[in-house]
N, C-alpha and C positions, 0 to 999 in steps of 0.2 A: 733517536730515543729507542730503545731495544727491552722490551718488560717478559718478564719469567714467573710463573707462577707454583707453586708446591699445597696440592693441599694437606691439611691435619685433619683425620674423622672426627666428629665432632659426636655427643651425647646424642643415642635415640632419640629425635622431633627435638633438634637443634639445628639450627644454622652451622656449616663446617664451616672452620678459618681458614683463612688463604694469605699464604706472605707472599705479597708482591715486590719483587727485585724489580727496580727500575735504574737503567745506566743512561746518564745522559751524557753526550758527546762535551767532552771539555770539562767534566768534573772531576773533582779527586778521587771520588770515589761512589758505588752502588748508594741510592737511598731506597730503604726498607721499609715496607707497613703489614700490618698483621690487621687484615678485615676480614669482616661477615662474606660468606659468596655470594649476598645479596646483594652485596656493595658492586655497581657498575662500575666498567672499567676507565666509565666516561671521570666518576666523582675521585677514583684514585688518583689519573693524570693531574688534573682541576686541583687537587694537594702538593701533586709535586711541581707544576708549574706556580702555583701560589707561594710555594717554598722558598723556590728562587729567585721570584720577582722579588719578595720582600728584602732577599740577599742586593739587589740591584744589578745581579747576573744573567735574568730571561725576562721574556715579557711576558706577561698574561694572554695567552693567546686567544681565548675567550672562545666562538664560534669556531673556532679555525683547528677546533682540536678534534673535527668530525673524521678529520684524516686518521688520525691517534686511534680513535675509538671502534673505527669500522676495521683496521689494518689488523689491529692487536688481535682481537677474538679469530679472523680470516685466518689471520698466520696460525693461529694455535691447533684452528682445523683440519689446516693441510699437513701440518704436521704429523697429528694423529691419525691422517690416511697415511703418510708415508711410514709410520710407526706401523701401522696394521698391516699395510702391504710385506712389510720387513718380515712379518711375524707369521704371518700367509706362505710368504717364500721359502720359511726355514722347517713350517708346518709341513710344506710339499716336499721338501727335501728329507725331512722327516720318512714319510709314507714311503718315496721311493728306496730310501733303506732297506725302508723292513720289507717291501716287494721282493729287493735282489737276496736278502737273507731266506724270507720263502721259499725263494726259488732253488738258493743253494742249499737247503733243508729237505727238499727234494730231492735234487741231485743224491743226495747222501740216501735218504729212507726209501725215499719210494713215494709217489701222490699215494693220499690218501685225502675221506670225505670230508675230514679237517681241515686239511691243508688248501683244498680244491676250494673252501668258503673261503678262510683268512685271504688266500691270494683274491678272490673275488673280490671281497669286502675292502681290503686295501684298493683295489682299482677302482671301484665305485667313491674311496675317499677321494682317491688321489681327483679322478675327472672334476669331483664336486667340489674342492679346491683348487683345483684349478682358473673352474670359473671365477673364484671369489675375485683374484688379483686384478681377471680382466676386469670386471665390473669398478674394483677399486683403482687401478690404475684411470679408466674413464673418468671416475669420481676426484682424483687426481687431476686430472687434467682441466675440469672445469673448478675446478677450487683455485689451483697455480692463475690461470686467466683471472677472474675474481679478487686474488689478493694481486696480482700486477696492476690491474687498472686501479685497484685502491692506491695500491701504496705511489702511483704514477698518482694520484693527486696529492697525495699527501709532501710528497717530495716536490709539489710545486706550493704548498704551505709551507714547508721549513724553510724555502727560500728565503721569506721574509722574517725568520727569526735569527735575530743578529748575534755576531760573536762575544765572546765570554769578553768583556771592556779588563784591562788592567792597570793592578792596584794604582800604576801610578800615575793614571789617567786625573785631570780634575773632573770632578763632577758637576756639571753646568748643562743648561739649556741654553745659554746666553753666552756665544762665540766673543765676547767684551771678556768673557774670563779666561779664555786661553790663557797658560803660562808661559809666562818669555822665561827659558830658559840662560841664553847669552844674547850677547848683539857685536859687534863686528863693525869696525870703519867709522870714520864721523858722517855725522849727515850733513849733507848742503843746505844752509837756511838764507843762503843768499835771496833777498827781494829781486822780483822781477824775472825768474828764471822759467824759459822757453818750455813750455811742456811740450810731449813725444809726438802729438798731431803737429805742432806749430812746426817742430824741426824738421817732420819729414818730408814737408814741402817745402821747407827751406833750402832743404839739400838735394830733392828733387829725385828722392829715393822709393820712391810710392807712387802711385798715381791710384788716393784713393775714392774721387767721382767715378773714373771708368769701374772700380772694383763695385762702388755701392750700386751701381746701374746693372754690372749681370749677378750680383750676390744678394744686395741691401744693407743694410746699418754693418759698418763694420766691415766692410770685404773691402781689398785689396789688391793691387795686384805690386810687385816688389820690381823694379828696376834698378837698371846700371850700379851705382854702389850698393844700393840695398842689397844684391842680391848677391854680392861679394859678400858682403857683411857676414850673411844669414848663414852661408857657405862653409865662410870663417870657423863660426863659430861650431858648426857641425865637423869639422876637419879634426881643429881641436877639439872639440869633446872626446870624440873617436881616439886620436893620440894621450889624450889626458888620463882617459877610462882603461886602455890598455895597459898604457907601463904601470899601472894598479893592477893585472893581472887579469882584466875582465876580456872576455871574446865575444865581439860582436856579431850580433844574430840579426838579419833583416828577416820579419817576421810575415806571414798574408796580410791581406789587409780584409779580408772576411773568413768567415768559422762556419762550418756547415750546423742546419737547426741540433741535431741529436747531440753535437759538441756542446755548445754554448748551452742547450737548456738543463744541463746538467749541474750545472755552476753560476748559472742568472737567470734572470725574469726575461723574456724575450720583448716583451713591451718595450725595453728601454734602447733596443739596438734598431736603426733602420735596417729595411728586408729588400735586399735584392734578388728579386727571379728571375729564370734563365733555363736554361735545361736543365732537368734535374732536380735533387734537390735546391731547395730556398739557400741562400747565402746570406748573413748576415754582417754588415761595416761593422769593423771592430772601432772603438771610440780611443783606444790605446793599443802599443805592443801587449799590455800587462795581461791581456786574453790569450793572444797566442804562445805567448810565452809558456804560461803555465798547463797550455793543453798540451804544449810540445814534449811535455812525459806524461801524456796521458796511462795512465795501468801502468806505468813506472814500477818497479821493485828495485831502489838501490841500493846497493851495497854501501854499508858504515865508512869504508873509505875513500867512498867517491865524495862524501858532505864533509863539511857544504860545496854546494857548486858554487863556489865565490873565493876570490884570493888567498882568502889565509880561514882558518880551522877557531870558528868562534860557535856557539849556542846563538840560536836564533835571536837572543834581546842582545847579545854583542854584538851580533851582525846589523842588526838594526842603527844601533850608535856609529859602528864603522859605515855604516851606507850613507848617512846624514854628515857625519865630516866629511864623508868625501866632495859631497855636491855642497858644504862650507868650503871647503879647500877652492875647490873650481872657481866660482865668484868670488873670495879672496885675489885668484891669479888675477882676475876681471878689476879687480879694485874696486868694484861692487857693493856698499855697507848693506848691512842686514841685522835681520835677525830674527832665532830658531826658538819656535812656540810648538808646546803641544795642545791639540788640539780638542776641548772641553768634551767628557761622553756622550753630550746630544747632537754634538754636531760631525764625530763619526759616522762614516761609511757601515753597513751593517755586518760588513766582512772585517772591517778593520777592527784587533787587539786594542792599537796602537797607534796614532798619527803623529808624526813632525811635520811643520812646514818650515821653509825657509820662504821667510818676508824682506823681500830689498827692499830701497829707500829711494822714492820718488821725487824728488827733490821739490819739483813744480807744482805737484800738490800736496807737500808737506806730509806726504804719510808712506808706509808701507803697504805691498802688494805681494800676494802669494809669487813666487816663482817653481817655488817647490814643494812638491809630497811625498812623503815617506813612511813608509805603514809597513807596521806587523800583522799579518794576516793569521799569522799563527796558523793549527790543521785545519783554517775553515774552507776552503779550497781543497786541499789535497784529500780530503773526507770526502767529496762528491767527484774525484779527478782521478780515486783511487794511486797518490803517489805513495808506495810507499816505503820504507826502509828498512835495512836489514831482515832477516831470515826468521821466519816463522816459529817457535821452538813450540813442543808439541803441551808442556806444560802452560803456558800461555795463552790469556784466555779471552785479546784484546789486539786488532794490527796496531802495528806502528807506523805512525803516518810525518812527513816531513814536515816541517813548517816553510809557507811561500810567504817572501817579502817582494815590494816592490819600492823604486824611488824614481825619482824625474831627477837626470842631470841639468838639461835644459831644453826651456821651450825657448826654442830661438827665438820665434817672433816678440814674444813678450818680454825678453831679454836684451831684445836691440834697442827699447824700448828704453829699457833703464840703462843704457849703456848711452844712448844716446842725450836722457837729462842729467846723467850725472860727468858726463864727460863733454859735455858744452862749453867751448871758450868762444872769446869774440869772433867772431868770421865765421865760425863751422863748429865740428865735431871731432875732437881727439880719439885716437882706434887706439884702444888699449893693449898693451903693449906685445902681448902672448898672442894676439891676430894676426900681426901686422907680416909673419913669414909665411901666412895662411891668403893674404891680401899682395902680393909682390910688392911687400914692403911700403906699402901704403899707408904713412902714418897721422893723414890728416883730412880730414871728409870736408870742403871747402862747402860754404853756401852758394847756391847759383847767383848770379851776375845779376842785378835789380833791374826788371824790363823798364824801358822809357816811359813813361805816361803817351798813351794813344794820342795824337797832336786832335785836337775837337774844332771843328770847321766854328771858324765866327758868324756872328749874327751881323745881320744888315742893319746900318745905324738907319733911324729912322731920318726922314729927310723936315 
């Protein structure tokens, strides 16, 4: 949020008016107000955030706009040192002028009691201006300190004001109204079908006791075909994603602090320490990713960095078929919901998920997300695009998307209750050059029952 002020003199013992320009990040355009200068600058923001809110575009920030109100007045005063230092410099530059014309008035005439003052009294300016700048440059320096540490809290306020939601987002608090846009494949509603825990010790592709003893609820560890599988699938993705035109990036797997806290809350990431700075787990590629043009300036020719030359809401449609197309190969049913405005991310435009079909407990499960992030990233990541023109009064910044092709593990998951025949588990069919041909995952062999020592008949 960037606010600009102009004042108009007002009547002898009147209040002057002051138009406030305020531009907020992601609007069409400036909003205007013409108030009293006795109006704080706290009660203007408080208008234009209320403005919004009522639009269903920003939230009431309420308390949180101490950021807003301490930064705005700071900035306007360091400005006015850098305005007056400007003005100090061209003053001095002034003086030394007329010093060297004195001097060459001289040269010409001859000193005389005139001239011997003027030159005096310009030197007595010039020292005594001099000092000003030093003093002002000081006064400079602790203003800049001042408004940095504001505006460093305040940019850890805006974190939590979420992206402009779009039009064609539903409006819900209640994830029951996602829209199903399509859906894909028939469902399995055969009775009695094996869910994903039952099969994977059937097939003996898990060992998940050992996993929940060094992990807890849910851990794992993947064996012998499991880990073909999982493999599989990652081979092909890789092959899938490419002849699409996409090049794969293996990313860190932590962000140093000054990175990440420029673009998230650091609460939400665990902290690794070590030498040096703190390191943070990243929880996806979708961090490093987008740090990896950090201060980016690209050129209009290089965008999108993605297969083919769309606007970021066609890139979005093309990201989400693709990872339809992939589960399609998979024979996978599903199907593509957008995700209600209360239950986006605060960064997210936009969400798609794709929901496959569980067969054993009769419902749909996230496999996939898909989000327009729109400039809310590339705003705090400074990416930005094409060439600065001097009439321009505004950067231009990229839009970052992101999508999940696949999480394997929750993938093998539904590959494995929907691809269950009697005996075992069919590998569907686009794995199977990725498995040396392996086209059928057998159940292991039914152990004997323990033989149980008999009892002594009684006599």
């Amino acid at each position: 949020m960037l606010m600009g002020k102009n004042k108009k003199a007002g009547a002898a013992g009147k209040w002057n008016k002051i138009l406030i320009t305020v531009n907020v990040i992601g609007s069409a355009g400036p909003m205007r107000f013409v108030v009293d200068e006795r109006e704080t600058v706290r009660s203007v923001i408080e208008m234009v955030l209320k403005s919004y809110a009522r639009e269903g575009r920003l939230p009431i920030l309420g308390s949180d706009i101490d950021g807003v109100v301490m930064f705005c007045p700071g900035q306007f005063l360091l400005e006015d040192a850098r305005k007056h230092l400007n003005i100090l410099a061209k003053e001095v530059a002034r003086l030394k002028i007329a010093e060297k014309n004195a001097i060459e008035k001289i040269k010409k005439t001859g000193e005389t009691e005139e001239t011997k003052e003027l030159i005096a009294k310009i030197k007595a300016d010039i020292e005594e201006k001099i000092k000003e700048p030093a003093e002002t440059k000081v006064l400079i320096a602790k203003r800049e300190k001042d408004v940095d540490e504001v505006y460093d809290r305040l940019k850890e306020k805006l974190l939590v004001v979420g992206n402009l939601v779009h039009d064609s987002v539903p409006v819900s608090d209640d994830e029951a109204n996602n829209a199903v846009f399509r859906t894909w494949g028939e469902k399995g509603i055969e009775p009695n079908l094996k869910n994903h825990v039952e099969l994977v010790e059937l097939l003996g592709i898990a060992d998940t006791k050992k996993g929940a003893d060094v992990v807890g609820g849910r851990g794992f560890y993947l064996k012998g075909d499991g880990v073909l599988l999982n493999e599989a699938l990652i081979s092909f993705g890789l092959a899938f994603l490419m002849q699409r035109g996409y090049t794969p990036l293996h990313t860190p797997l932590f962000l140093r602090r000054d990175i990440l806290k420029r673009y998230a809350q650091l609460a939400q990431f665990g902290t690794v320490t070590g030498e040096g700075d703190d390191k943070y787990l990243i929880p996806t590629a979708e961090q490093p990713l987008y740090a990896y043009h950090l201060d980016d300036w690209i050129h209009p020719s290089q965008l999108p960095i993605s297969p083919n030359g769309h606007d970021s809401w066609d890139m979005h449609e093309e990201m989400i078929k693709t990872s339809e197309d992939f589960y399609q190969m998979l024979k996978l049913p599903h199907q593509i919901v957008a995700i209600v405005s209360g239950a986006l991310n605060i960064a997210a435009a936009k969400t798609y998920c794709l929901e496959a079909w569980f067969p054993a407990s009769q419902t749909y499960r996230e496999l996939v997300s898909c989000s327009n992030y729109t400039d809310y990233h590339s705003r705090r990541l400074e990416i930005r695009f094409g060439q600065k023109k001097n009439n321009e009064q505004t950067k231009k910044y990229v839009h970052l998307l992101n999508s999940t092709l696949t999480d394997t593990e929750r993938t093998m998951c539904c590959i494995l209750e929907n691809h269950q025949r009697e005996g075992g588990v069919e590998v569907p069919e686009v794995l199977r050059p990725y498995m040396g041909g392996m086209a059928f995952l057998p159940f292991l062999p039914k152990a004997a029952p323990a033989e149980g020592k008999g009892k002594k008949s009684k006599p």
